[in-house]
N, C-alpha and C positions, 0 to 999 in steps of 0.2 A: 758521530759515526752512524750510531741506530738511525738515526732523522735522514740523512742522506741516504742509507740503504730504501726507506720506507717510499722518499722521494723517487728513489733510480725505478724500484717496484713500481709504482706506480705509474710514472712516465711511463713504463715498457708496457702492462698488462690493462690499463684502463682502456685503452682504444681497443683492444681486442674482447675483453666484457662487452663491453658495449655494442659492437661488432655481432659481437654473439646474441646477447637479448635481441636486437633488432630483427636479426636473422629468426632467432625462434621465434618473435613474434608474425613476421613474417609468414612463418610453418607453421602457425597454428592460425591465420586466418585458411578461410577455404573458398575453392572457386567452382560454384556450380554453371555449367552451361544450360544455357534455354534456347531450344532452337523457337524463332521467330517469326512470322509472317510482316512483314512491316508498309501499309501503305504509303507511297509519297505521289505527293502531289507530282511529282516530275516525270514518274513514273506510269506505263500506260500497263503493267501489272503489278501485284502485290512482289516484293523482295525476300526471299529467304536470307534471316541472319543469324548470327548467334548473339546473343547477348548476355555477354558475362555476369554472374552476382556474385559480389565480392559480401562474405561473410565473417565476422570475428569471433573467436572462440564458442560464444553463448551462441551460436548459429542466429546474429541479428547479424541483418544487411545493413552495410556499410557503405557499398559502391557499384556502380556497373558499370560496364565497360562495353562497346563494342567497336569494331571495325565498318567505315564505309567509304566510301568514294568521292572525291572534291566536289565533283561535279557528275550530271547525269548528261553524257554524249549522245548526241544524236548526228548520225550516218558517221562517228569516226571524224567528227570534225574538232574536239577537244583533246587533252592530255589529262587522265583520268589519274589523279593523286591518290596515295590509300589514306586515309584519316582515322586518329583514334578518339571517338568520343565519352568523356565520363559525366555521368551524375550522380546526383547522392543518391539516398534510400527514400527518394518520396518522387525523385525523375525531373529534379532541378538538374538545368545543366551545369555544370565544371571547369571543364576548360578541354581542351584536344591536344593531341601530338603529333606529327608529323616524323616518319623513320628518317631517321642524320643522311645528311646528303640531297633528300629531295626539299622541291619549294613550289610554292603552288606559284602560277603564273596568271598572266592578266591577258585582255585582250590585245594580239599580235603580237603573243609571245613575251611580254614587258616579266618582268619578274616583280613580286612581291616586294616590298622596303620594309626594314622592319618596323615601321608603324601599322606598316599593311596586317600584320600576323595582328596584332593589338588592337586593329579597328574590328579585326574579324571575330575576336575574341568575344567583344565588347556587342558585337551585333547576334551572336551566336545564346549570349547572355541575357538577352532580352526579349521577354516571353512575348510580348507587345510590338516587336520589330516590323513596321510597314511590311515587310517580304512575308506578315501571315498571312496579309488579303493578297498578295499578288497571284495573279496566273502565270503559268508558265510559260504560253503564250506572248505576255507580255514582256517579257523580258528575253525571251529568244529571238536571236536574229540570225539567220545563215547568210555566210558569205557564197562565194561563187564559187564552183569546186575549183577554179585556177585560181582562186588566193587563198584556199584553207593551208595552214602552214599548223604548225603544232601548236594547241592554243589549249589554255586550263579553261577559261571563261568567256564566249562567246558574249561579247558587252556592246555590239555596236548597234545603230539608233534604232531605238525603240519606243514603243508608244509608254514607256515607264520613265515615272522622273520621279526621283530620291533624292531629298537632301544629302549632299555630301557626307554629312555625318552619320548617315543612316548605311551608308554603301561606301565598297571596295570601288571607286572608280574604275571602269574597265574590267570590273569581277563580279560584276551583279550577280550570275548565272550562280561562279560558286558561292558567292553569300546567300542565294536563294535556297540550293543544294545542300546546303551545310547545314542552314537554318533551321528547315524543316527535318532534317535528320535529327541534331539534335531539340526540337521540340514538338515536332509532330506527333503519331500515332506511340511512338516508341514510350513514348510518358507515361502513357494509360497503362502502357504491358507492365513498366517498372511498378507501377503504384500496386495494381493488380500479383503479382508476386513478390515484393514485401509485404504483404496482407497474409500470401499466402505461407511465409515464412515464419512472421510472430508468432509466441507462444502465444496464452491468454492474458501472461501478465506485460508481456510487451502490447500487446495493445490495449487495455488498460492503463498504460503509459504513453502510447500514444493521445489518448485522449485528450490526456491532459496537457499535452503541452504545446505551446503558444500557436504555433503555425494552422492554420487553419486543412489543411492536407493533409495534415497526421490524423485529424480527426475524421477527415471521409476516408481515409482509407480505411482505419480502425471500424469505423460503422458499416460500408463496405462488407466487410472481413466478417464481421460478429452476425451479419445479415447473412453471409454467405453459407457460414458455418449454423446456424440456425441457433447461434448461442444467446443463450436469455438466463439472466438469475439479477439476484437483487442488488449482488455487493457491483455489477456490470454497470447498472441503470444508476446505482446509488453515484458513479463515476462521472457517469453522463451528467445528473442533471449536478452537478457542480462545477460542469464545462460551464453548463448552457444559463445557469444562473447568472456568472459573470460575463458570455457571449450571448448577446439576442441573434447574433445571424446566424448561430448551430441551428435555430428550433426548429426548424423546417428539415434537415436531416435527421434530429434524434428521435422527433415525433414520426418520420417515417421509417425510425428502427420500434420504437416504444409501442406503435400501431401494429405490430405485428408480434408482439409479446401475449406472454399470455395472459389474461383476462386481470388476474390477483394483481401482479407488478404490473399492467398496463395502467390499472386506476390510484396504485399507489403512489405513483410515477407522475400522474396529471394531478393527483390532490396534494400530492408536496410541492411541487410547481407552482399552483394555485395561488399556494398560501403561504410561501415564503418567494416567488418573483414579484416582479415590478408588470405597469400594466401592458406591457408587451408578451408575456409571459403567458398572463392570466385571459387574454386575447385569444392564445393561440390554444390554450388548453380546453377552452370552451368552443371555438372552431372545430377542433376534435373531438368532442366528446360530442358535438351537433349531431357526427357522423358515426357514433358506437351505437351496437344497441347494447339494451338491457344495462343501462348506466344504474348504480344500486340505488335506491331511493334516498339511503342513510346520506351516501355521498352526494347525494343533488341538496339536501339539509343542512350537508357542510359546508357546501359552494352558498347558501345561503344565508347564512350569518357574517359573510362579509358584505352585504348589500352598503351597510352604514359605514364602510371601512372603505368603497369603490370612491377610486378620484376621479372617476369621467363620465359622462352619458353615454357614453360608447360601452364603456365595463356594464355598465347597469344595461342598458338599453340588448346588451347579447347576452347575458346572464337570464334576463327574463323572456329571451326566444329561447335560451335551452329549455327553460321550465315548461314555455311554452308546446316546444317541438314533444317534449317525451312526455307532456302531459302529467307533470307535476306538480299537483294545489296540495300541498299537507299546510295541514295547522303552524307549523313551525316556517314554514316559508310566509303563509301569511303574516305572522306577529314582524317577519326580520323586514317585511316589503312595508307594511301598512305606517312606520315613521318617515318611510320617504317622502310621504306626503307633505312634509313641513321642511321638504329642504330644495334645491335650485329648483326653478319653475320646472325647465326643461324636463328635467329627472321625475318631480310631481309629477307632472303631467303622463310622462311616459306610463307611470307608474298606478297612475287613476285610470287612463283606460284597461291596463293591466287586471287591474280587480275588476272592473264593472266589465268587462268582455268574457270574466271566467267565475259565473258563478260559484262554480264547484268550490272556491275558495271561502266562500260566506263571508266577503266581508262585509264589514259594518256599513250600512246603507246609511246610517245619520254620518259618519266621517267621509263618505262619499259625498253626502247632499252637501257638509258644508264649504268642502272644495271646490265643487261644481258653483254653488251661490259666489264665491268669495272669488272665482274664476272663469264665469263661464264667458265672459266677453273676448277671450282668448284659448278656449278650448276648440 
């Protein structure tokens, strides 16, 4: 009898729990509006729009949302659809909806089939879709004003040719329209305000994780807000240790750090990356001034540790460019003598071009005898 009441109970009240958390979760996201400027290519001015940010309790964005138009009309010769376009929080697109009842249409009036909504989906979803290089020109055709008839997409012969899988037969205009709505100028605004929206520790999570867009928006952000500290950078270079294509962004956050964490930042890179790493930190440091001495001493006790003539051959233009002969860079440089010719060699005229170093003139002279038919 208990078991059956527990049962009736629950068949009655679980759909409405549940009902209910949806709904408070629902309430308890929040929907900021951002009025817009938004350029399109189709367009011969910039668009006012709104475009929605969908946020979750902890005020991180989640979604945007905005409203646009199938197609961009010219003289009132198309049927201008309203569309709703969504991306995530970094300004990938989503998917769209269309309000119950309307349908978007082809040229001469054809209606969409529902493969047509799924082609459009599919081409909407595709950062790389042929319709980024197209003009607008090229794909615009006006009929004669005694055949314009209600039309969503103006598609007749044009100096544009698309693989069928690339395009809505007969709907070039709004795949172009659409396209560039959801991936043109509008991406930049989303990235640029979820920047503006993360705490510090949201983007400190951004960094890290996989997608390569989390991580410029976050550097982005931390550049914008003029934020620099160590536990930040400590972040960073554990990105870029396991990504070599961050280094060219972190280095143009790290470059603008202050002086302490800017060389603490290049001497841990240094000496725990690989030689892409150790490449780029010395590129950088070409271009600091007042690099400390100590630390040009530390870059130099990896000379015998360097696997390429490339590492050695830019290691000793920094020494060279800031004008650093100490003692301890001599003793780390003067064994290279006895290791690949290439690197020798680089490394012999290296001493004998810079006195200031004192090296040994008899380990010079026996290199030079032992090689000079190839110096």
């Amino acid at each position: 009898m208990m078991i059956s009441f527990v049962k009736t109970y629950l068949w009655l009240f679980l759909p409405i729990l549940l009902l209910y958390n949806f709904e408070k979760r629902q309430a308890i996201n929040k929907t900021i509006l951002h009025d817009v400027l938004i350029n399109h290519p189709g367009e011969k001015k910039p668009v006012n729009a709104i475009l929605q940010e969908i946020q979750n309790e902890d005020g991180y964005p989640v979604q945007y949302v905005m409203d646009v138009y199938s197609v961009i009309c010219l003289k009132q010769v198309c049927k201008e659809i309203p569309v709703t376009l969504y991306w995530n929080n970094i300004g990938e697109y989503q998917k769209y909806k269309i309000a119950k009842g309307r349908t978007l249409e082809k040229y001469e009036a054809d209606l969409f089939e529902p493969e047509d909504y799924l082609k459009i989906q599919s081409i909407m979803a595709n950062p790389n879709s042929p319709f980024k290089d197209v003009y607008y020109d090229e794909i615009l055709s006006v009929p004669q004003e005694s055949d314009i008839d209600d039309l969503d997409a103006v598609s007749g012969p044009t100096a544009l040719e698309l693989d069928e899988k690339d395009t809505v037969p007969g709907a070039a205009l709004t795949c172009y329209t659409l396209w560039h709505w959801a991936n043109g100028e509008v991406v930049s605004k989303i990235k640029n305000i979820t920047g503006k929206s993360l705490s510090l520790t949201q983007l400190q999570d951004f960094i890290l994780k996989e997608n390569e867009t989390y991580f410029n928006i976050a550097i982005n952000e931390l550049n914008r807000r003029d934020l620099f500290s160590k536990e930040i950078i400590d972040t960073i270079i554990l990105k870029v240790l396991k990504d070599e294509a961050l280094l060219k962004k972190a280095f143009g956050y790290f470059e603008k750090a202050p002086s302490e964490l800017y060389y603490d930042a290049t001497k841990r890179l240094f000496f725990e990356g690989s030689k892409k790493q150790k490449l780029v930190v010395i590129q950088s440091l070409q271009n600091a001034s007042d690099v400390p001495k100590i630390q040009l001493d530390d870059l130099s006790t990896t000379f015998g540790s360097l696997s390429s003539y490339q590492e050695v051959s830019m290691l000793l233009n920094l020494m060279e460019k800031k004008q650093h002969y100490s003692e301890i860079l001599l003793n780390n440089v003067v064994p290279l003598l006895e290791s690949d010719f290439l690197i020798a060699r680089r490394v012999y005229w290296f001493l004998k071009n810079h006195k200031a170093l004192n090296a040994n003139e008899q380990d010079l002279e026996v290199f030079y005898q032992k090689n000079k038919s190839r110096l």
